[in-house]
Short mmCIF file of the C-alpha atoms (twelve columns), coordinates in Angstrom:
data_MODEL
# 
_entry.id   MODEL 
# 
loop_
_atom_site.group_PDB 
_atom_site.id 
_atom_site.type_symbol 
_atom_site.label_atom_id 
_atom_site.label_alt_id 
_atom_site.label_comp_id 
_atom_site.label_asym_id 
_atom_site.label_seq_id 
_atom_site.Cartn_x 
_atom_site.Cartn_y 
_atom_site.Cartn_z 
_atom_site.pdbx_PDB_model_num 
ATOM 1   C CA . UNK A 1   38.841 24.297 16.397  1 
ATOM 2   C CA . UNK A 2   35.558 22.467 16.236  1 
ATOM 3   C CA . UNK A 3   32.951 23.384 13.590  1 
ATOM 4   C CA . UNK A 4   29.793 22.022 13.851  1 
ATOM 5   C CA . UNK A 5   28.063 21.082 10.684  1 
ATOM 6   C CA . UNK A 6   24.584 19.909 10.121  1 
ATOM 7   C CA . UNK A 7   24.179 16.020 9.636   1 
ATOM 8   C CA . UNK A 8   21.550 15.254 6.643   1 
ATOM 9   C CA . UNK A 9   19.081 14.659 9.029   1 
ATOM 10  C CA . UNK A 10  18.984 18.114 10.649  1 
ATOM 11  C CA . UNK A 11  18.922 20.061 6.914   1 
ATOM 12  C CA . UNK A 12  15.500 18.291 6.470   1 
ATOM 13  C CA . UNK A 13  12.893 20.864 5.235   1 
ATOM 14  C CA . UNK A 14  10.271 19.116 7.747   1 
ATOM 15  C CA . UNK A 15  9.763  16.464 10.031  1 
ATOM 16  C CA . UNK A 16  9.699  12.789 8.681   1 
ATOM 17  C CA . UNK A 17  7.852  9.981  10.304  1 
ATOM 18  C CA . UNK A 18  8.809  5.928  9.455   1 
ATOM 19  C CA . UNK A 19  6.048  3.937  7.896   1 
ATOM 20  C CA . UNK A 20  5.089  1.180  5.215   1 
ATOM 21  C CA . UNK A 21  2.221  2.127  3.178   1 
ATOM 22  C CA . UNK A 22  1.908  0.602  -0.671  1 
ATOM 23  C CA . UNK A 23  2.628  3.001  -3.706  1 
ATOM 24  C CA . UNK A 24  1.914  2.668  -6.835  1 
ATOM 25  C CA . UNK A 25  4.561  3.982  -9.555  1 
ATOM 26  C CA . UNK A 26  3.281  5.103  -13.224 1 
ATOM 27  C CA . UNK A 27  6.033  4.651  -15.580 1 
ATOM 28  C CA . UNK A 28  4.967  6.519  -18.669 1 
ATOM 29  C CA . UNK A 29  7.916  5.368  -20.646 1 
ATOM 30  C CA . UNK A 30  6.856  1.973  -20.647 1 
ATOM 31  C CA . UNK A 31  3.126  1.726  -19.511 1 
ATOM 32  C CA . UNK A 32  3.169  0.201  -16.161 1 
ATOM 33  C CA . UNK A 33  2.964  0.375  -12.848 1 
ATOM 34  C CA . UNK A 34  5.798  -0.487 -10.504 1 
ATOM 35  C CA . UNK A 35  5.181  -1.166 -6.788  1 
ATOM 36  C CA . UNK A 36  6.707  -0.344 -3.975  1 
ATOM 37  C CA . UNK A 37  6.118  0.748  -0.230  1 
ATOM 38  C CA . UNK A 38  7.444  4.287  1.923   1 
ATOM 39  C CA . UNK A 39  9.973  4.129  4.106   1 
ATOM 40  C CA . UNK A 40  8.841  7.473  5.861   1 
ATOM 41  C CA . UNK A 41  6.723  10.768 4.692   1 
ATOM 42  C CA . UNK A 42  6.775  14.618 5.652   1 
ATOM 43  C CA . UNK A 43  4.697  17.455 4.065   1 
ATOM 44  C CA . UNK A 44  7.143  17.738 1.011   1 
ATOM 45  C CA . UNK A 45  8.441  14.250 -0.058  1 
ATOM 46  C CA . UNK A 46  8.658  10.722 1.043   1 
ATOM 47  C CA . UNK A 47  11.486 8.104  0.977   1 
ATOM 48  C CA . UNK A 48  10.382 4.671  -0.942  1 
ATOM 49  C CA . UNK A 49  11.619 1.132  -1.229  1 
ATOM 50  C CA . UNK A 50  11.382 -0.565 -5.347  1 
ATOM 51  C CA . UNK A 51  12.930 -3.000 -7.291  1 
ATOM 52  C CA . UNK A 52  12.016 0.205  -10.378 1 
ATOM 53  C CA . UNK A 53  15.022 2.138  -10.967 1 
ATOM 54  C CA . UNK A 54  14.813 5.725  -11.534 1 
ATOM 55  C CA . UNK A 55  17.341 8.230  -12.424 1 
ATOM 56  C CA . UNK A 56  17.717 11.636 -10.696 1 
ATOM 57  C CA . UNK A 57  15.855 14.679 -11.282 1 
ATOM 58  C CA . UNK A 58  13.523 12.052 -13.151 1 
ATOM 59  C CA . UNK A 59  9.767  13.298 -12.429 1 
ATOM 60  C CA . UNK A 60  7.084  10.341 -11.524 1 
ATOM 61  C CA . UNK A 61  3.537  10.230 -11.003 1 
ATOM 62  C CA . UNK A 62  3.128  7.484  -7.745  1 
ATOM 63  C CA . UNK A 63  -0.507 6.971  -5.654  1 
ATOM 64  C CA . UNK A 64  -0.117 6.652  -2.539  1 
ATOM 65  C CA . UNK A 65  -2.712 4.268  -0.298  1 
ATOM 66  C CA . UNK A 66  -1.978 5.564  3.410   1 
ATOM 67  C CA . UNK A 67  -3.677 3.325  5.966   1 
ATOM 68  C CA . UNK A 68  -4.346 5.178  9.314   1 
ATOM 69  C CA . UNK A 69  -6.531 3.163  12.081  1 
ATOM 70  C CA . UNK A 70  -8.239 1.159  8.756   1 
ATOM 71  C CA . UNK A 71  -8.966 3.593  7.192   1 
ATOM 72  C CA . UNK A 72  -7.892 4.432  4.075   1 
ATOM 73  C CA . UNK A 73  -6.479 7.381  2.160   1 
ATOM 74  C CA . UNK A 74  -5.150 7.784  -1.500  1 
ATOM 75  C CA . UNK A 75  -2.923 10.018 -2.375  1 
ATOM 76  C CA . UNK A 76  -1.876 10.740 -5.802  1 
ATOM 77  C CA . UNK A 77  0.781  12.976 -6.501  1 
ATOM 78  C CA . UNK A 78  3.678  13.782 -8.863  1 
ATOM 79  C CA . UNK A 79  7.077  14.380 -7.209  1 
ATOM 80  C CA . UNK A 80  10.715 14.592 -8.446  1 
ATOM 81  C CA . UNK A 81  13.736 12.115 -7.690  1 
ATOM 82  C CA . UNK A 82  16.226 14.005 -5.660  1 
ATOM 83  C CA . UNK A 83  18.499 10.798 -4.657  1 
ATOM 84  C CA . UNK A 84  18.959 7.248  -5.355  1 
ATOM 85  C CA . UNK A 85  20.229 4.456  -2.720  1 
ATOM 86  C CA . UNK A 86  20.873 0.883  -3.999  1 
ATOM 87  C CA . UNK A 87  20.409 -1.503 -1.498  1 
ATOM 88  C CA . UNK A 88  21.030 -5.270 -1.406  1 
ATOM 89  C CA . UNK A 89  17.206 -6.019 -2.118  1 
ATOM 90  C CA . UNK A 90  15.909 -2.433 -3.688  1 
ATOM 91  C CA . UNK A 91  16.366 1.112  -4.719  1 
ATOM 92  C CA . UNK A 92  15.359 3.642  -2.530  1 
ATOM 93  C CA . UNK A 93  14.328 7.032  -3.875  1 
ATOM 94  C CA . UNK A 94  14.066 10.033 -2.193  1 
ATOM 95  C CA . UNK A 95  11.082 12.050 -3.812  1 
ATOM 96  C CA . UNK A 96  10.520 15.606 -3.630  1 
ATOM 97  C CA . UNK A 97  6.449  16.337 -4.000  1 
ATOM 98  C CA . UNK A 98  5.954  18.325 -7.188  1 
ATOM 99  C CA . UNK A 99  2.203  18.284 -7.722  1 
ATOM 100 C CA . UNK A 100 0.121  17.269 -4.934  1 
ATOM 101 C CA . UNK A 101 -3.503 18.246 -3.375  1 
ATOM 102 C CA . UNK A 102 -3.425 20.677 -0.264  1 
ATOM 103 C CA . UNK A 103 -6.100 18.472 1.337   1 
ATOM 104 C CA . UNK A 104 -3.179 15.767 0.759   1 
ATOM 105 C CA . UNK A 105 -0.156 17.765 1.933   1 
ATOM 106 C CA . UNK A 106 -2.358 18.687 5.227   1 
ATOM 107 C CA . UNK A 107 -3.100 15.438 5.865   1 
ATOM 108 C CA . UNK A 108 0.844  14.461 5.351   1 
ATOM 109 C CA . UNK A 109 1.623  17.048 7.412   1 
ATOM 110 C CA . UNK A 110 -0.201 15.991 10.568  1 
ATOM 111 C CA . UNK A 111 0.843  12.569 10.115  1 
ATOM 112 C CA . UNK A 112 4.254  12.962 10.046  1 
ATOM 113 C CA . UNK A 113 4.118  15.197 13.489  1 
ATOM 114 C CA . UNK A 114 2.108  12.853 14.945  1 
ATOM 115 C CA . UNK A 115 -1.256 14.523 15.679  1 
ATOM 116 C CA . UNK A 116 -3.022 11.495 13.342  1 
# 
């Protein structure tokens, strides 16, 4: 008998789209701000790339500057780490959005489906 689970990918809550925008991490703990740069975005988290390490369910604030066609859009939202990946160079976090503007989740939203 075969059974057919869901890979990862397909329990997604919404589509994800790849792309390298900068972000800006607050780390209220010790007063600065980390960088780093998405991986990909959807309407309720995104995936980022940092040399910061953050623990799981740790809850950061992180601006987002999204650069569609030159123009630019900042997004600045709170959002909850759901998963850590250490890679050879970074961490990656996967971030669930906590606090962010609807304006902001709209504009996510379209993005990652590909209307913008």
């Amino acid at each position: 008998m075969v059974i057919n689970t869901p890979s990862f990918h397909e329990k997604r809550q919404s589509v994800r789209r790849a792309v390298k925008w900068q972000v800006a991490i607050k780390d209220d703990k010790q007063g600065r701000t980390i960088p780093a740069t998405t991986v990909n975005v959807s309407k309720h988290g995104v995936l980022i790339a940092t040399e910061g390490y953050f623990k799981k369910p740790q809850v950061i604030s992180l601006t987002i500057q999204a650069l569609i066609q030159n123009k630019k859009t900042v997004i600045n939202t709170t959002a909850e780490v759901r998963h850590v990946i250490a890679k050879a160079d970074a961490f990656q976090l996967g971030l669930l959005f906590i606090e962010i503007q609807p304006e902001d989740q709209t504009f996510l939203t379209r993005f990652a489906e590909g209307s913008l």
